[in-house]
C-alpha positions, 0 to 999 in steps of 0.5 A: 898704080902705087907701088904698093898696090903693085907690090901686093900683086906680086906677093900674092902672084907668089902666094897663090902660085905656091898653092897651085904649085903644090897640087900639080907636083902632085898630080905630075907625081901621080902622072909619072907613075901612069895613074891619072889622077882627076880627083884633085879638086876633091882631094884639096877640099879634104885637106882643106876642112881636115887642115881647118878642123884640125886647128880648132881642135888641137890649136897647133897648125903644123899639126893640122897641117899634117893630118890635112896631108894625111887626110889627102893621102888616104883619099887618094889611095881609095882612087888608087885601090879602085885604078892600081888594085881592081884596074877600073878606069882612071877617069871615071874613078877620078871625077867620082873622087871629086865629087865624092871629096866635094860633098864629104868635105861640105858635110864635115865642115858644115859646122865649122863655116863662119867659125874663127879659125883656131890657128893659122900658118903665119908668114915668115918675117926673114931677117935683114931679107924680108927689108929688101925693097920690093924683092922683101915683100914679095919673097921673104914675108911668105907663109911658110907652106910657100917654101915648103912648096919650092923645097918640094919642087927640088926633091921632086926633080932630084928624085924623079931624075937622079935616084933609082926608086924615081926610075923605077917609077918613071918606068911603071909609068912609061911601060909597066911590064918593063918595070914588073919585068926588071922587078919593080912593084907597078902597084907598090909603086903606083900606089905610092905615088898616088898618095904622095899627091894626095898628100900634096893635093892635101897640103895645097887645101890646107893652104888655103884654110890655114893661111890664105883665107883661114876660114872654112866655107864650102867651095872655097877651093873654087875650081883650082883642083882643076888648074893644077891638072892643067898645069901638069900638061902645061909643065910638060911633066916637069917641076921646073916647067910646073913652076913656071905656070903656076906663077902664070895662073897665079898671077891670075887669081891674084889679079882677081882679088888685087884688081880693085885696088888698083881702082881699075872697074871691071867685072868680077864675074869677068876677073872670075872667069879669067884663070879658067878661060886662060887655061881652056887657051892653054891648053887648045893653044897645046894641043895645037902645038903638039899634033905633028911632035910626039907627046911627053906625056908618060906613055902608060898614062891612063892604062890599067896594068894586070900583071896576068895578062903580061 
């Protein structure tokens, strides 16, 4: 294994633990408020054709970018109207939201798939860091969404820990009477959250289209949707720990697209199952682990409130 080769595998570790990241921060968010939110996969799809179109339209990839975080946001909030609003179930709500992002997103892009791309998220070249031999190429030569993602992770935890508006949200989603009782707003509150993981979960597709493979193609966010929910029960429903399995997982996907360069014959199909078969371990290896220890999952996670019958 050459040195380069190896350090490709860490950079893209980097890359593809930045885009997981950022969708589980959203859902962890979304959790937090006691809303489960199963329609990540969808929501990533979205923003991924939003972010894409948006750049062959209007050539900026900032604003692409943007409208791909705005265009996940308010698809989240259909799953919130339907789970906060009408009280319907999360789960249900949340895997129809999937499928229904999946195939709007393979609708709207359909003219879009094999087109170049109009602009992309180029990596950023740090002074005098990015030549840090392999810490260079591995930290300082990312895309710019990379940092935004760690920068996000930090304000994620400053605002759940440390600020009101974060305790009024950890409360609707630990006990949302509580929360409605010392005056919060549980739908305004739950509401919020949502679309800022929506919006995240946006930013996460966007990443993929706009920098990692910028192309369209559909089915291209391929199943991580679903790891990045994984990856909120993994964390324990905290970013730092977050963070720290989105660097596992990604690890993962890059070995996936990195393995043959190290002239290692193994199976695609086999690479291809890997991040899904180490997260079914993960999460039997959990459950296991936690049958006789209270669970850190918000206590409210998953149940309707209606102020009426308080």
């Amino acid at each position: 294994m050459s040195e380069a080769s190896l350090i490709g595998l860490l950079a893209a570790t980097v890359s593809f633990g930045a885009l997981l990241y950022l969708a589980a921060l959203g859902e962890m968010v979304s959790e937090k408020a006691g809303i489960l939110n199963l329609g990540v996969e969808g929501m990533m799809a979205m923003g991924a054709v939003s972010g894409f179109m948006a750049a062959l339209e209007f050539g900026n990839p900032w604003l692409a970018l943007l409208i791909a975080v705005l265009t996940g946001a308010a698809v989240a909030l259909v799953h919130g109207w339907f789970t906060v609003v009408l009280g319907a179930e999360q789960v249900v709500s949340g895997l129809s939201l999937t499928i229904l992002g999946i195939g709007m997103a393979a609708y709207l892009g359909k003219n879009a798939v094999g087109r170049p791309p109009g602009a992309v998220l180029a990596p950023v070249d740090w002074p005098v860091l990015s030549d840090i031999r392999w810490l260079g190429p591995v930290l300082f030569r990312q895309s710019p969404i990379v940092y935004m993602a760690v920068a996000v992770g930090v304000v994620a935890w400053f605002v759940l820990s440390r600020t009101r508006i974060g305790l009024a949200l950890r409360a609707a989603g630990e006990s949302a009477s509580t929360a409605d009782a010392a005056g919060h707003s549980v739908v305004g509150l739950r509401l919020g959250a949502v679309a800022v993981g929506g919006g995240l979960a946006g930013a996460s597709g966007a990443y993929l289209t706009l920098s990692i493979t910028p192309q369209w193609a559909e089915g291209i966010t391929a199943g991580r949707g679903w790891i990045a929910v994984a990856l909120v029960i993994f964390g324990a429903w905290r970013p730092g720990r977050v963070a720290l399995g989105a660097l596992l997982f990604g690890g993962t996907l890059a070995l996936k697209t990195r393995l043959q360069t190290f002239g290692v014959d193994f199976s695609p199909i086999l690479l291809s199952m890997l991040p899904y078969l180490l997260t079914i371990g993960v999460l039997v290896a959990i459950s296991i682990r936690s049958r006789n220890r209270p669970s850190p999952a918000p206590a409210a996670l998953g149940i309707a409130y209606r102020r009426e019958e308080r």
